[in-house]
N, C-alpha and C positions, 0 to 999 in steps of 0.2 A: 476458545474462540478461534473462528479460521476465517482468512480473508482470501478473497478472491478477485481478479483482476482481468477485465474484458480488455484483451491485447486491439481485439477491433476498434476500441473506444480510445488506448491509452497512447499518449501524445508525448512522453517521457517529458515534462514539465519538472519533474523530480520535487516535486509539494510532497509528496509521500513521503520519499526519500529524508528531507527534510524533518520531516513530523516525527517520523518513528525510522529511525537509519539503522536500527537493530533489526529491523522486521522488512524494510523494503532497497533495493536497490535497484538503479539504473545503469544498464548494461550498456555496452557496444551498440548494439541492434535499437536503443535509443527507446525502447521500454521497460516499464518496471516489471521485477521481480520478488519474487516472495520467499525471503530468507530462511523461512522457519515454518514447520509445516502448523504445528498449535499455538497457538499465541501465549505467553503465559501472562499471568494476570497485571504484572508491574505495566506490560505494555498498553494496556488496554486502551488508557486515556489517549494515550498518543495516535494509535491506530485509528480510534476514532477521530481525531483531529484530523488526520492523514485521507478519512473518508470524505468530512465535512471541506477539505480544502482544494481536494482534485477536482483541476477545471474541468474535464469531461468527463466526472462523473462514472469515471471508471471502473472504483474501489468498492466493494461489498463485504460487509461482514457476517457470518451465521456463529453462533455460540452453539 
């Protein structure tokens, strides 16, 4: 799994951060980032949580 993060959209809220803080972090520049280029499996649930709870809808995943 790989995620993906439209910087145009993302409002650094840090919901992600929060969700899966293995796989995402909020930086200086006050948006998120993507720690890990493949997601491994342990993470999954969370990342999806991390999609499901960004207010602007920022977060995308592809497998």
């Amino acid at each position: 799994m790989k995620a993906k993060i439209d910087t145009t959209l993302c409002e650094g809220h840090a919901k992600c951060m929060e969700a899966a803080p293995a796989v995402f972090e909020v930086r200086d520049d006050d948006l998120s980032h993507i720690l890990v280029d493949d997601i491994p499996e342990s993470e999954r649930d969370r990342v999806l949580r991390a999609v499901r709870t960004c207010p602007r809808a920022a977060i995308s995943t592809e497998d």
